[in-house]
C-alpha positions in Angstrom: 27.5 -4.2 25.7 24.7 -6.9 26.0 23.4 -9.0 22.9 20.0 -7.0 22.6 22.3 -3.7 22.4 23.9 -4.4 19.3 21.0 -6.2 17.4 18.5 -2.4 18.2 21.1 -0.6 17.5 21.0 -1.2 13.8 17.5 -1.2 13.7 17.6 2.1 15.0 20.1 3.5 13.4 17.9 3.2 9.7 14.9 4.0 11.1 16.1 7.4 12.0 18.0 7.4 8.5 14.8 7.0 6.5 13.3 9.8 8.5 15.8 12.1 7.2 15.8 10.5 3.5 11.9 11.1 2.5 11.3 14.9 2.4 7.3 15.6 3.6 5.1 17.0 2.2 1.9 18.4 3.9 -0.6 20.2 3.0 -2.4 22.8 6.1 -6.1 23.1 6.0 -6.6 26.4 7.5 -4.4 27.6 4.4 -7.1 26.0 2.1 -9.8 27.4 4.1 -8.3 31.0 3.6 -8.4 30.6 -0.2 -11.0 31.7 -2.2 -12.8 28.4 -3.8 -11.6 26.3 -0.3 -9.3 23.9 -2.8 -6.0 23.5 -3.6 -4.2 21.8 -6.6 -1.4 19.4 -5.7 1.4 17.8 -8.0 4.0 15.2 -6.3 6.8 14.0 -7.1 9.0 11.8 -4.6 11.6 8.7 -5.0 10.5 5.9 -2.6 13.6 3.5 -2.2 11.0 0.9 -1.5 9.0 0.8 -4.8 12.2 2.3 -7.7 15.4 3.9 -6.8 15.3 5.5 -10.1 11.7 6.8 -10.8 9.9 9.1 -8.7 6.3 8.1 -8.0 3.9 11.4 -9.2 0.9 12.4 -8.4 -1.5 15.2 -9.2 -4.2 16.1 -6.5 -6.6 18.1 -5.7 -7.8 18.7 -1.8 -10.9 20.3 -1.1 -12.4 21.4 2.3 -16.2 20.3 2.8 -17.5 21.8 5.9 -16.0 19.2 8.6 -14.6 17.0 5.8 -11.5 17.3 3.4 -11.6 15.9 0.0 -8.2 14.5 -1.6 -9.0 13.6 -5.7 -6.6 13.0 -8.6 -4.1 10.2 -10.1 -1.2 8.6 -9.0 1.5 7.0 -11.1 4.1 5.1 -10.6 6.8 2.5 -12.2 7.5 0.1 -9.4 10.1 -3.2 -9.2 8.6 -6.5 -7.9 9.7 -9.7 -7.8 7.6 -12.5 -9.5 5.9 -15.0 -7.3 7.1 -17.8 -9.8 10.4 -17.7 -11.4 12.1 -15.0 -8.5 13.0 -12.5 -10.9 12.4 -8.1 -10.4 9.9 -6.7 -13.1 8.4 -3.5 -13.6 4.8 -3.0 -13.4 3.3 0.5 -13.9 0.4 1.7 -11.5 -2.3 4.2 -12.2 -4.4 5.1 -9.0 -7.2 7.0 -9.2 -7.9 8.1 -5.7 -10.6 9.5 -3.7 -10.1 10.0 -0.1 -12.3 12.0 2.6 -10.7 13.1 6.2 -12.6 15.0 9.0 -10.9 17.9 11.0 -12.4 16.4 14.0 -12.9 12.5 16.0 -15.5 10.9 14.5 -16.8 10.5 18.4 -16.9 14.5 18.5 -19.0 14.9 15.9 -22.4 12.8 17.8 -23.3 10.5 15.1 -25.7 8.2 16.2 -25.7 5.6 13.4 -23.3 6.0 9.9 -23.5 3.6 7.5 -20.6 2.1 5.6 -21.0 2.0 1.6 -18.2 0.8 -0.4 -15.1 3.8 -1.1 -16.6 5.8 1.9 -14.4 5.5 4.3 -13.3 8.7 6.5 -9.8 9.1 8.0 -10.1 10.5 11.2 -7.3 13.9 11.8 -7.9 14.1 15.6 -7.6 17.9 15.1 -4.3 18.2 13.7 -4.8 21.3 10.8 -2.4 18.9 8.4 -2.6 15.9 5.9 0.9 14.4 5.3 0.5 14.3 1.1 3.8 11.9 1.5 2.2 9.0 3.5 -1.1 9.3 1.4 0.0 8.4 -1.7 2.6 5.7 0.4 -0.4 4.5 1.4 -2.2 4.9 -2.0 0.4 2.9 -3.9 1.0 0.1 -1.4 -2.4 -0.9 -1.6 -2.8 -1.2 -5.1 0.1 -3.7 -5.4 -1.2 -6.7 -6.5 -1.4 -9.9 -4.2 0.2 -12.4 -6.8 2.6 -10.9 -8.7 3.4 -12.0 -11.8 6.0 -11.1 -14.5 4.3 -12.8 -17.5 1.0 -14.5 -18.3 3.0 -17.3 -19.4 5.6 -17.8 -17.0 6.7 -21.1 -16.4 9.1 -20.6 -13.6 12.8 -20.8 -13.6 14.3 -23.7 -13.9 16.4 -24.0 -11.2 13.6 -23.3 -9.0 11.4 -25.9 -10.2 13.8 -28.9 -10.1 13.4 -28.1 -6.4 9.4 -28.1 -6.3 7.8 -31.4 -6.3 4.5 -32.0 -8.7 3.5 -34.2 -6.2 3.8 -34.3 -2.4 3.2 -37.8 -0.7 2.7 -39.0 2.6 4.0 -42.5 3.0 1.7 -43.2 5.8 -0.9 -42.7 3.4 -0.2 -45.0 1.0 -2.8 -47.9 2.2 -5.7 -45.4 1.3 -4.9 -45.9 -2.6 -5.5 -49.8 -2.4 -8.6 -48.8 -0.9 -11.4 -50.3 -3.5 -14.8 -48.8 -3.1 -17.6 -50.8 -4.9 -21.0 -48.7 -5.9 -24.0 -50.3 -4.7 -26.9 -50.3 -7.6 
């Protein structure tokens, strides 16, 4: 067995296990079509590994069919662990997402639009045709995106200190030590 062999095959391995470990949840347009007001309420509940092991993120939507387009509405909630950019250690931060999120049966390219313009939160997720929405990988999606950049256990954290015995207040270049004798006199 070469080298390459046994560093894929591990890869591989949990990739097909976390196919397996999420169950999907999709909803099929034509069904919505068929009912009488063209909507459908949706409430979610699903344990991503990746955000708590213990809570299950929840959501409660609403999908609408438009014509061409399909409306998703509602909240999402979740209780997620992170890790704080300062001192190192997990927190939990609660998220409440209020989502609004068109699709279109069919390509954008299919439907001759000349010129569309772009306003902020109207962005249109393109199906290709397919008759389904995966509800699973939308609120994925949903929740990933509203983690914050820095994150931050406390307003006042100072840090661990183990951690910042190891991080210098100031960084200095010894080959840039002549500029500070530098004297710069103002002319009047």
């Amino acid at each position: 067995m070469s080298k390459g062999a046994k560093l894929i095959a591990p890869f591989l391995i949990d990739k097909i296990h976390l196919q397996f470990k999420i169950n999907k949840m999709k909803i099929i347009i034509s069904e919505i079509e068929n009912t009488e007001n063209k909507t459908k309420e949706i409430n979610f509940s699903e344990i991503y590994d990746e955000f708590n092991k213990e809570i299950p993120v929840k959501a409660k939507l609403k999908a609408e069919v438009l014509g061409d387009l399909i409306r998703i509405t509602g909240e999402i909630k979740a209780e997620i662990i992170l890790t704080c950019d300062i001192c190192l250690k997990e927190f939990k931060k609660e998220l409440n997402i209020k989502v609004e999120e068109f699709f279109t049966k069919y390509s954008l390219n299919e439907m001759n639009i000349d010129e569309f313009e772009i306003k902020q939160d109207s962005f249109i997720e393109d199906l290709n045709g397919k008759d389904e929405i995966d509800i699973t990988d939308f609120v994925y999606q949903s929740v990933i995106l509203n983690i914050p950049n820095k994150c931050v256990c406390d307003i006042n954290c100072k840090g661990d200190e183990k951690i910042n015995q190891y991080i210098r207040t100031e960084i200095t270049d010894p080959r840039l030590e002549i500029f500070k004798k530098i004297k710069i006199e103002k002319d009047n």
